[in-house]
LOVOTI-52690 format. One record per residue (C-alpha): residue number from 1; x negated, y, z. Coordinates in Angstrom, 3 decimals. Layout:
BEGIN
NUM/X/Y/Z .
...
end
This chain:
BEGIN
1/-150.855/98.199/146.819 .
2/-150.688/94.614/145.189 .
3/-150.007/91.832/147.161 .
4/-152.458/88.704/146.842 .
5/-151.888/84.644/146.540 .
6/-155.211/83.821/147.026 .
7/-156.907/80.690/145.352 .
8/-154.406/79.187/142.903 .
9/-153.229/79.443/139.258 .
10/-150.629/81.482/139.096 .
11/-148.094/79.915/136.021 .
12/-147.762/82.143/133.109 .
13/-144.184/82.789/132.171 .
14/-141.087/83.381/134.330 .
15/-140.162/79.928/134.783 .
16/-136.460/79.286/136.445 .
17/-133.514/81.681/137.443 .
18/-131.112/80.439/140.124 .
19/-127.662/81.838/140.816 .
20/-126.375/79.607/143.805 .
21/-127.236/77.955/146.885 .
22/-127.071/74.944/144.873 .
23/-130.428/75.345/143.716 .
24/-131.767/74.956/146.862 .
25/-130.588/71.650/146.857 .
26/-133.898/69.050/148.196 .
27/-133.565/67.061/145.205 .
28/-133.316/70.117/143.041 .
29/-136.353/71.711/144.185 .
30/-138.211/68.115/144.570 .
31/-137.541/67.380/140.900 .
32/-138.865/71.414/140.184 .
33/-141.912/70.513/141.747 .
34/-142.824/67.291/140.477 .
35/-142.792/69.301/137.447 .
36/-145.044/71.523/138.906 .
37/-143.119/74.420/140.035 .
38/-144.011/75.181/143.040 .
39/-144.264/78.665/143.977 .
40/-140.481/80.319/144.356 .
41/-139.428/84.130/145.120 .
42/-136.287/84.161/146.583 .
43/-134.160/87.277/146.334 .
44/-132.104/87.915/149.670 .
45/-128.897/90.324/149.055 .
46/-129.579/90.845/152.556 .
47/-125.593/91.313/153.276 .
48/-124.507/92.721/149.707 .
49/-123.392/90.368/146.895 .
50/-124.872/88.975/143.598 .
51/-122.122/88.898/141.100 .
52/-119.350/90.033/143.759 .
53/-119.595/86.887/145.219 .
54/-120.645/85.557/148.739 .
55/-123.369/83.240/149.559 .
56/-124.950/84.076/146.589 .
57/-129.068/84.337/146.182 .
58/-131.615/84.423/143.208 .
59/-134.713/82.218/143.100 .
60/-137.120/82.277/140.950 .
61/-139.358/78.704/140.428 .
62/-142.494/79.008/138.830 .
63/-145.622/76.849/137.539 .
64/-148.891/77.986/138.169 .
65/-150.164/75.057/135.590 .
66/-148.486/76.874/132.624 .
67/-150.734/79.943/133.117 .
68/-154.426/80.735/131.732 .
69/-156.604/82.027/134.136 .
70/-158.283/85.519/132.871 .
71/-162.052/86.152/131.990 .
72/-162.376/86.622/136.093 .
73/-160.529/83.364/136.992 .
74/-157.731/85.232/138.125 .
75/-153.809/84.377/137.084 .
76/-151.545/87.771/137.476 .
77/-148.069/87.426/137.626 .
78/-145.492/90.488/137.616 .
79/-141.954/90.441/139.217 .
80/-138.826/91.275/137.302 .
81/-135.637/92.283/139.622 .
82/-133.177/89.920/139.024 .
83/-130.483/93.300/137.995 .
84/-133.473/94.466/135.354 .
85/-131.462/93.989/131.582 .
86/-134.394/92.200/130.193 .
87/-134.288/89.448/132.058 .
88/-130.487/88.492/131.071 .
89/-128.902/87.023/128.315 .
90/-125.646/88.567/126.750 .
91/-122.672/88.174/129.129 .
92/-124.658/87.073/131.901 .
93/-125.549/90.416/133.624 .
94/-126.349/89.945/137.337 .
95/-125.078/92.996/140.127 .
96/-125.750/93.403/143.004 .
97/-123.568/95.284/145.670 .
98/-122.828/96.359/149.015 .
99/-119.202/98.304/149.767 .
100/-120.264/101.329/151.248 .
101/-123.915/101.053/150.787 .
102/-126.603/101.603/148.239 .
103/-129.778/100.101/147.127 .
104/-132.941/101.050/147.910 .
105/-135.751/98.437/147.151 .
106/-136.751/95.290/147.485 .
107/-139.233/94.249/150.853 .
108/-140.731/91.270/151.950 .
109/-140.294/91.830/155.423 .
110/-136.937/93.385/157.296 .
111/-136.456/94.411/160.757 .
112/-133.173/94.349/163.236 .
113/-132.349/97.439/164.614 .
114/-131.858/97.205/168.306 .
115/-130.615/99.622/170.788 .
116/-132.566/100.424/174.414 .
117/-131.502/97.489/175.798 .
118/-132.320/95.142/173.001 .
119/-128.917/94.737/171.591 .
120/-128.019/94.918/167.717 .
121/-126.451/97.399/166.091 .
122/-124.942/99.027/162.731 .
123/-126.190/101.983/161.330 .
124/-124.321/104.444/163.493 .
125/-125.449/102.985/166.425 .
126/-122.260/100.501/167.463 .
127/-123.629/97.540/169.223 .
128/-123.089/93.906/167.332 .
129/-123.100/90.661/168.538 .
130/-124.719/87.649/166.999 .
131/-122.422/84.342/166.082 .
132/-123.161/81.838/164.237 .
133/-125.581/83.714/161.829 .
134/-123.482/86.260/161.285 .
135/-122.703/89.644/163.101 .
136/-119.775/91.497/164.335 .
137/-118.844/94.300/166.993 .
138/-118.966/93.678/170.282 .
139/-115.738/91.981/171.151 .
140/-113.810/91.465/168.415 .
141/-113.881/89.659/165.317 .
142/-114.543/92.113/162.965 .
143/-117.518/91.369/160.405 .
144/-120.333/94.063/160.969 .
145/-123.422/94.799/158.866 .
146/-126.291/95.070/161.073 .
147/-128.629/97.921/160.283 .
148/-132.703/97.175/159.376 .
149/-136.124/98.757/158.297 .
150/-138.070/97.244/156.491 .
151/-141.467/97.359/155.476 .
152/-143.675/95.941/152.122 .
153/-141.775/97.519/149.844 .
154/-142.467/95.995/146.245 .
155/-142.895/98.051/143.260 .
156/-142.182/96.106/140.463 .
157/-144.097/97.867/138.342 .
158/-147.595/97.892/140.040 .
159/-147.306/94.919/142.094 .
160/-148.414/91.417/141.240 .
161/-148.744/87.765/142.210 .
162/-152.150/86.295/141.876 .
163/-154.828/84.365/142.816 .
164/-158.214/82.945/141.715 .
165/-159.201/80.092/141.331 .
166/-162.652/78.675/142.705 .
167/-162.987/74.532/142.675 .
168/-160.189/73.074/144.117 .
169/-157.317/73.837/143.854 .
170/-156.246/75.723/147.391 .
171/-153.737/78.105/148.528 .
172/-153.900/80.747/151.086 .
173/-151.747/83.947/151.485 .
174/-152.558/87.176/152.576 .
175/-151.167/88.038/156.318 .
176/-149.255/90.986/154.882 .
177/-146.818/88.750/153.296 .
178/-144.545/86.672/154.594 .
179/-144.043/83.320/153.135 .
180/-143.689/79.586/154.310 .
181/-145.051/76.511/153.078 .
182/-142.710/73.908/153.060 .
183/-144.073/70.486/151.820 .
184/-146.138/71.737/149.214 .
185/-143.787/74.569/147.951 .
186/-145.152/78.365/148.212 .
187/-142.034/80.488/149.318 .
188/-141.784/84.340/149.260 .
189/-138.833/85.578/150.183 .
190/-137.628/89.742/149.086 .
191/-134.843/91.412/150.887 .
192/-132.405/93.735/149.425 .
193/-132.885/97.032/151.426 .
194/-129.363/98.568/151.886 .
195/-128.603/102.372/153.441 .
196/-125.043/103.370/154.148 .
197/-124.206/105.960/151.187 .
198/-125.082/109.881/152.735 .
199/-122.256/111.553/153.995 .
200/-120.804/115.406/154.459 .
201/-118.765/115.615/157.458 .
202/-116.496/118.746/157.826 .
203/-115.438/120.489/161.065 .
204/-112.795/123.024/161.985 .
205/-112.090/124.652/165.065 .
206/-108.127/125.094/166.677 .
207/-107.580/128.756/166.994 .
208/-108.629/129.714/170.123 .
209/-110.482/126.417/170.610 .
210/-114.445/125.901/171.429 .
211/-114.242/122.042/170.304 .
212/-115.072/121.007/166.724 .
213/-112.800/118.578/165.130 .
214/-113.608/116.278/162.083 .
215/-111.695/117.492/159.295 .
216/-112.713/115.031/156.818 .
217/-115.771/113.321/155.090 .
218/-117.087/112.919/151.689 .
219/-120.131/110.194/150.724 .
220/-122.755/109.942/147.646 .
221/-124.978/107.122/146.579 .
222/-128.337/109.070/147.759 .
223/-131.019/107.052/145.151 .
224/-127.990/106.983/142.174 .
225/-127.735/110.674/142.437 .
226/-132.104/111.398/142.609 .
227/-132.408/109.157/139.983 .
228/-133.923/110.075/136.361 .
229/-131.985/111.297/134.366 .
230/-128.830/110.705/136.521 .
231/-124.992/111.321/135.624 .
232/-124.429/112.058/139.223 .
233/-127.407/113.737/139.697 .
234/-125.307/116.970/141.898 .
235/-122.890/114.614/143.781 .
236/-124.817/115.455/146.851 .
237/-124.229/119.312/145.945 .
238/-121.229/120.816/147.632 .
239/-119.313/123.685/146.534 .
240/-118.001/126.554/148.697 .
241/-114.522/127.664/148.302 .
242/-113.890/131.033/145.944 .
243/-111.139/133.003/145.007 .
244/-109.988/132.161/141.883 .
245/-106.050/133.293/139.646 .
246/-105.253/135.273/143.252 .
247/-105.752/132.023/145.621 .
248/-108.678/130.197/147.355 .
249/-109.482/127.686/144.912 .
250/-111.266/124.426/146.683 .
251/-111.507/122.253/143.833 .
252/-114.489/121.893/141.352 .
253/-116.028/119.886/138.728 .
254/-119.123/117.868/138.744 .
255/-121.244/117.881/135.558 .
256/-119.517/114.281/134.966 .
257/-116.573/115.639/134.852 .
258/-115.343/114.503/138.153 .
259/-113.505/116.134/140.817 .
260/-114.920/118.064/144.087 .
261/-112.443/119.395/146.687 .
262/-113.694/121.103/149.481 .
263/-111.579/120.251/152.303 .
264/-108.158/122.866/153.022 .
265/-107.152/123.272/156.757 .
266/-103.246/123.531/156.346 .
267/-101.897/127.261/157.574 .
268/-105.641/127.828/157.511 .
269/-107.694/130.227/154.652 .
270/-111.780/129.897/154.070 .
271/-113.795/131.971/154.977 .
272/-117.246/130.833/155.976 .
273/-119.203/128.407/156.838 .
274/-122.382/126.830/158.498 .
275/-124.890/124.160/158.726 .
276/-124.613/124.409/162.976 .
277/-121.874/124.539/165.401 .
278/-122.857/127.697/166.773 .
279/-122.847/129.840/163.230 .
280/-125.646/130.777/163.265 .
281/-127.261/129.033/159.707 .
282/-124.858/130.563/157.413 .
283/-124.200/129.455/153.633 .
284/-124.272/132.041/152.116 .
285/-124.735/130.272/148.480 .
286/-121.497/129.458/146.143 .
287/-122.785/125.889/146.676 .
288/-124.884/123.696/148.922 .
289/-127.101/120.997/148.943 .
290/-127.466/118.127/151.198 .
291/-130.799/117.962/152.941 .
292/-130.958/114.495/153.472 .
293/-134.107/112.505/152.189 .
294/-134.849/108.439/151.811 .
295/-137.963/106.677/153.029 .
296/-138.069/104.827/150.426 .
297/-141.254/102.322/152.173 .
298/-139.226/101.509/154.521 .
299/-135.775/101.808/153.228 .
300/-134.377/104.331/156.283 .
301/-132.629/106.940/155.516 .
302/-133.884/110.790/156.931 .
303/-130.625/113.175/158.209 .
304/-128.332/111.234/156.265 .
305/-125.180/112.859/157.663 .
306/-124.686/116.412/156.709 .
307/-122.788/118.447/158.680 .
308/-120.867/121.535/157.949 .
309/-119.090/123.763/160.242 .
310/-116.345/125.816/158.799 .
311/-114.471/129.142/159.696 .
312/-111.337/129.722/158.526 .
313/-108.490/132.275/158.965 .
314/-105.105/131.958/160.266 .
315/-102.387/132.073/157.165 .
316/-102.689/132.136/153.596 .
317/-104.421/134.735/151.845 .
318/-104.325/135.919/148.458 .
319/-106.247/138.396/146.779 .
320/-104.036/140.102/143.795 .
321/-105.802/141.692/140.614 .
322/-103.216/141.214/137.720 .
323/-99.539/140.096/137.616 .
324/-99.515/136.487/136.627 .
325/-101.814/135.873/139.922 .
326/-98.510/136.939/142.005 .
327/-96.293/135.374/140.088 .
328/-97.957/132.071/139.834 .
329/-98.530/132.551/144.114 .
330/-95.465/132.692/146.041 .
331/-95.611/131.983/149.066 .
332/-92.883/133.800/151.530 .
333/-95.577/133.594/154.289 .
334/-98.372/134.538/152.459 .
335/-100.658/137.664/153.443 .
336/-101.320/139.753/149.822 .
337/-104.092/142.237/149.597 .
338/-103.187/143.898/146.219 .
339/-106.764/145.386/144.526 .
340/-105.285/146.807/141.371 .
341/-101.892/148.349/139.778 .
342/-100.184/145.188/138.605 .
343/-97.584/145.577/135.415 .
344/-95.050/143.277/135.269 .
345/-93.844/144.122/131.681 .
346/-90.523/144.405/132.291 .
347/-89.986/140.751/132.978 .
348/-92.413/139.051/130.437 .
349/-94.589/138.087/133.751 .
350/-91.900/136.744/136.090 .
351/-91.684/138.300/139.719 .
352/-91.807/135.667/141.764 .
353/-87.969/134.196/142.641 .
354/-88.499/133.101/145.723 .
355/-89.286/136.990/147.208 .
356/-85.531/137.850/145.302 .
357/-83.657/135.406/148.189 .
358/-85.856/134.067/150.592 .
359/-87.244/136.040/154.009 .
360/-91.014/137.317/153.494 .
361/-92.677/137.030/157.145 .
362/-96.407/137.685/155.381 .
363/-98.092/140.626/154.352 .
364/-98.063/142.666/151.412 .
365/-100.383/145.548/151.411 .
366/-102.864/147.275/149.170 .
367/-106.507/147.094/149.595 .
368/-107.821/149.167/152.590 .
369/-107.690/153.085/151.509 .
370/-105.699/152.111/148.257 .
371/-101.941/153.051/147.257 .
372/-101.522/150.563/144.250 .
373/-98.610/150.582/141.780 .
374/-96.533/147.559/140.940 .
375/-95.067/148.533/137.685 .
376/-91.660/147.012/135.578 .
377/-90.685/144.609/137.901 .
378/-87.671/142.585/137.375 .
379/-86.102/140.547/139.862 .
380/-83.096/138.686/138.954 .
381/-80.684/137.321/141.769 .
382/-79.519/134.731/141.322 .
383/-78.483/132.274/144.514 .
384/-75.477/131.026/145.680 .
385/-76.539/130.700/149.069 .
386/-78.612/133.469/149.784 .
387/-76.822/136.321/152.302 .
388/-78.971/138.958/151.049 .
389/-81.326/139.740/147.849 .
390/-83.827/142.345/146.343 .
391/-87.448/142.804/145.241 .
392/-87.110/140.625/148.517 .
393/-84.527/139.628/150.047 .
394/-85.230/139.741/153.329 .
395/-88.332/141.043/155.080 .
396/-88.460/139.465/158.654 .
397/-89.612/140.697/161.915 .
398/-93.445/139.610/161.529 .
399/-93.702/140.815/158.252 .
400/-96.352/143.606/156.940 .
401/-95.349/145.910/153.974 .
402/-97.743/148.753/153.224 .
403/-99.343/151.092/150.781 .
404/-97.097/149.986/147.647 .
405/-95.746/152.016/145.239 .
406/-92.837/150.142/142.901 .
407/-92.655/152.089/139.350 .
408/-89.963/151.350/137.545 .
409/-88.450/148.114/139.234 .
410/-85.308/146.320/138.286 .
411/-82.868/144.330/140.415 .
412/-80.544/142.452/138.136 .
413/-77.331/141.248/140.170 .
414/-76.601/138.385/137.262 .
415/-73.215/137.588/138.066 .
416/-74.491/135.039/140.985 .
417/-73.144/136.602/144.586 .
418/-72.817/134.453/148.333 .
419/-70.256/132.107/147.555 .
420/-68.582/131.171/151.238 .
421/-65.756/133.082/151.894 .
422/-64.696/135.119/154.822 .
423/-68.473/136.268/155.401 .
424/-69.068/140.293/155.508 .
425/-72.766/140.160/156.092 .
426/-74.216/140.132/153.097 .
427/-76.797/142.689/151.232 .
428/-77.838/143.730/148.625 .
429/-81.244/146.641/147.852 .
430/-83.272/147.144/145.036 .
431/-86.520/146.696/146.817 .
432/-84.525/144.834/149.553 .
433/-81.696/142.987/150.859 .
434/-82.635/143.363/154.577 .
435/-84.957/144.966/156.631 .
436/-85.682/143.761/159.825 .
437/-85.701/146.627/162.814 .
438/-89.623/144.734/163.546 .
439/-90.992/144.785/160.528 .
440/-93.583/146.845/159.814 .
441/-92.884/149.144/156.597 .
442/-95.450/151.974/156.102 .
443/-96.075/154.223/152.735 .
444/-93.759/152.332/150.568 .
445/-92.363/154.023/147.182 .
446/-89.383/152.063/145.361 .
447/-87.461/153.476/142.541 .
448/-86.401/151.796/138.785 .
449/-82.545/150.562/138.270 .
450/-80.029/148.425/139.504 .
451/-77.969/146.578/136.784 .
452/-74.957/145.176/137.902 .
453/-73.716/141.250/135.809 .
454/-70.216/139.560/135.889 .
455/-69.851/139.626/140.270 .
456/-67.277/137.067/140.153 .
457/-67.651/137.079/143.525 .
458/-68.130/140.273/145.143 .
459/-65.976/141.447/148.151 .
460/-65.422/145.243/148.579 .
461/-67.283/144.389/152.464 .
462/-70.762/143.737/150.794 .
463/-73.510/146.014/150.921 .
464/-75.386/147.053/147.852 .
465/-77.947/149.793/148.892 .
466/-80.100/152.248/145.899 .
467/-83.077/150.692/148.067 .
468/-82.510/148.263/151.127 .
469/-80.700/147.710/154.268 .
470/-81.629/147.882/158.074 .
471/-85.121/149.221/159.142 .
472/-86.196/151.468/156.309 .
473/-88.567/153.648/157.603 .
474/-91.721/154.062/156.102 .
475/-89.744/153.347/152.543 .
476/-89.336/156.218/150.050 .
477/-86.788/156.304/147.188 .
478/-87.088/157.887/143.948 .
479/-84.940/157.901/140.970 .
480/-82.302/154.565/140.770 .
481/-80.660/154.156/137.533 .
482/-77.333/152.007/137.863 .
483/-76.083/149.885/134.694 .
484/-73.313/147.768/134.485 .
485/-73.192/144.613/131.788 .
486/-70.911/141.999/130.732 .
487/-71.607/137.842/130.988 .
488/-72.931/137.059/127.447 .
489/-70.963/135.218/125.366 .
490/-72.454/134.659/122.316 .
491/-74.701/136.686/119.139 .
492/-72.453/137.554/116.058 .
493/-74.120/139.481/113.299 .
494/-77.076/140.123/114.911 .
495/-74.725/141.544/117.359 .
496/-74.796/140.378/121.320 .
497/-71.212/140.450/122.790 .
498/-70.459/139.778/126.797 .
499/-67.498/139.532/128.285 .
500/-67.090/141.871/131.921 .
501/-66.190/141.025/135.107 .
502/-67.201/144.570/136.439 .
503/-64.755/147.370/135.991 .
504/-67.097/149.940/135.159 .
505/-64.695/152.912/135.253 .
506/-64.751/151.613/139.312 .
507/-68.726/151.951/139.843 .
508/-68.974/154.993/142.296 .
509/-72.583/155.758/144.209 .
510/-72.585/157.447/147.514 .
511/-74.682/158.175/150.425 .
512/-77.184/155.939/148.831 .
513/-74.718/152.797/148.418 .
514/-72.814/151.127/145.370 .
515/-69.688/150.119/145.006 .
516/-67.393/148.627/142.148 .
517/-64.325/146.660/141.881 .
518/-63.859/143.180/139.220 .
519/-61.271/143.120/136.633 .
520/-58.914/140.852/137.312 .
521/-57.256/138.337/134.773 .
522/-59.737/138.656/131.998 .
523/-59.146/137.869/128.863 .
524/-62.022/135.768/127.985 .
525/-61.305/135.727/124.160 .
526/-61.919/139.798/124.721 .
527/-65.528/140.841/124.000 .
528/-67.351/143.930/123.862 .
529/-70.961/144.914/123.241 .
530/-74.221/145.412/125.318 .
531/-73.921/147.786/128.455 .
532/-72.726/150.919/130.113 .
533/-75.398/153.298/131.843 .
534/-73.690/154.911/134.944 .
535/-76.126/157.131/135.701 .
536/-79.421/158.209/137.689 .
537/-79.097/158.767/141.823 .
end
């Protein structure tokens, strides 16, 4: 729609850009219009800043004189917003900016929102009050930014200035604009339309709970992101958490190269979520878009805040497919569900060191109606502090260990043993230290080889079982080979020579349990080579 000045010569060329309040100045403007400039658009940033500054507006003074009516008597002029490039030299670029906000458009005439009883408010709905020209919430001091619509939206490509001109010289305006005429000087005055950037909220529920609580919140720049050609253009596109190396991976990159992270619950895993509070609008996508819109006219904002609901489970999950997923995941409360054999090559992958000494309270199971195979395993001990060690070293009361079979597993005792004295409970097991009398063990097959370093420390009181201590049933054993090695001392001719603290004529297996006795007094300048094989039990 173009907007009319009816009756007057509208000047030809952009004619003066003002940066300050200053120009406002009466003698300013009085000398502008004895020069005949006398028609000004005044750019309101409406709340946001010009330049990052305050108090800060662009007029633009122009002379209808300067301009040569067409063949119809009619003088167009067309707009150019005072952020447009071409309109600004090198170095003097103008912004303009609201924190938290963006831009939508330019309109001659705004509106105050007001609440039912006629009050003021910000855009989500807080009630302001008005001092001194300037708002803030009710009650305090705290600057507010009160929310509008607006209305006349200008398009600064289509619309125009002008007027004809038919005898005198007159000026009228067309009631759909709103304008002043202060002594002879034509005044239209644009506001910068601001809506608070669109927003995902995320909710959770407490387990057990029927309240949602607000987990967190992420915004986008609506118009920035539907603009041509944009960099941003999927900022208001979520993406739903996946698996991803054997975890729930929540973070993601937009096509800029920036970072998305879908919001973790702590203790918590993903597994679904909706677009309502009573699950009922699934997403079943990998991602999401938000479904907000912008009425642009009238520079309001349509389901701006997005909500999504999510449903989580209690713990963390993993879901195992190859070796290096478990090893780079340990987590001695995690719940595993392995989906494949895993090979560990005997040691190239690491099993993870935390299982060897800490207490697993999780789960470890293969996938439902599976047996899997975890395959050349070795797990080196090696803690000072640690009262018992294994595959794991201790599997608590809560924990879960099912359907596994361990091929081939390794439990290297590398010289490192509980170092307080006067303490007899402390155990040793290939697949593990302890067993807790709760925990539940169900269909589990261990067998591979124990290989015994330089115990400096071992008392004839600790335990060292062919496969594990306490609650073992539901845990078969097959085949145990026992080793016994030296501390290595150095490589000499391509030869490897250790030292040994182990006596290994001493290593005697029986009823399932070994035992050995140190050498005392060694000679450390004595060396021998590799290691002594002590048989299959």
């Amino acid at each position: 729609m173009k907007k009319k000045f009816g009756l007057i010569s509208v000047l030809a060329c952009l004619g003066i850009v003002c940066l300050a309040a200053g120009c406002r100045a009466d003698n300013e403007l009085e000398e502008y219009q004895q020069k005949g400039y006398n028609i000004s658009v005044t750019y309101d940033p409406n709340g946001g800043l010009f330049t990052g500054r305050t108090g800060v507006s662009v007029m633009d003074l122009f002379n209808p004189s300067k301009k040569t009516p067409d063949v119809d008597g009619n003088v167009r002029f067309q707009l150019v917003e005072p952020t447009d490039p071409s309109r600004q030299a090198a170095g003097s670029e103008v912004s303009l900016t609201m924190s938290g906000h963006f831009f939508a458009g330019w309109y001659h005439t705004r509106h105050l929102v007001k609440d039912g009883d006629g009050n003021p408010v910000d855009a989500s709905g807080k009630v302001l009050e008005e001092k001194d020209g300037k708002y803030y919430y009710l009650g305090t001091s705290d600057v507010a930014v009160p929310a509008y619509t607006y209305e006349g939206y200008w398009d600064f490509e289509k619309d125009l200035i002008y007027s004809t001109t038919e005898g005198a010289l007159d000026w009228e305006f067309e009631d759909d604009l709103v304008y002043t005429n202060d002594d002879g000087m034509y005044n239209l005055t644009l506001y910068a339309g601001w809506v608070p950037n669109y927003m995902f909220e995320y909710y959770y529920q407490e387990e057990g709970g029927s309240d949602w609580t607000l987990l967190s919140t992420s915004t986008f720049n609506y118009k920035a992101t539907n603009a041509e050609n944009s960099a941003t253009h999927d900022w208001d596109t979520i993406w739903l958490p996946d698996w991803k190396d054997g975890a729930m991976n929540h973070t993601f990159r937009y096509e800029n190269k920036e970072i998305y992270e879908f919001p973790k619950i702590d203790g918590y895993t993903f597994d679904k979520a909706y677009t309502d509070q009573e699950c009922t609008q699934e997403i079943t996508g990998t991602t999401f878009t938000h479904t907000g819109s912008l009425d642009v006219e009238h520079g309001v904002a349509v389901n701006p805040v997005q909500k999504i609901y999510i449903v989580a489970k209690k713990g963390d999950y993993y879901k195992i497919s190859k070796a290096e997923e478990l090893s780079n995941n340990p987590n001695l409360k995690g719940i595993y569900e392995i989906t494949a054999d895993l090979d560990f090559q005997n040691g190239a992958i690491k099993w993870p060191a935390a299982f060897t000494a800490g207490e697993f309270t999780g789960k470890f199971v293969s996938t439902a109606g599976n047996t899997f195979k975890i395959k050349n395993v070795v797990a080196t001990f090696a803690s000072t502090q640690a009262t018992a060690g294994g595959l794991f070293g201790k599997i608590g009361a809560s924990a879960v260990v099912e359907n596994v079979v361990f091929e081939n597993a390794t439990l290297n005792l590398n010289g490192v043993f509980y170092s307080k004295s006067g303490l007899d409970d402390v155990n040793y097991g290939l697949f593990a230290g302890w067993i807790d009398d709760n925990a539940a063990i169900a269909n589990i097959t261990i067998g591979g080889a124990i290989r015994i370093g330089a115990a400096s420390t071992w008392r004839d009181t600790y335990r060292l079982s062919l496969s594990a201590n306490g609650n073992v049933d539901g845990l078969t054993k097959t085949a145990v080979k026992i080793y016994v090695y030296g501390e290595y001392l150095w490589e000499e001719d391509g030869v490897e020579y250790y030292d040994y603290a182990v006596d290994e004529s001493t290593v005697v297996v029986e009823n399932g349990y070994v035992n050995f006795a140190l050498v005392p007094n060694l000679d450390a300048g004595e060396k021998t080579q590799a290691e002594f094989y002590k048989g299959e039990y």
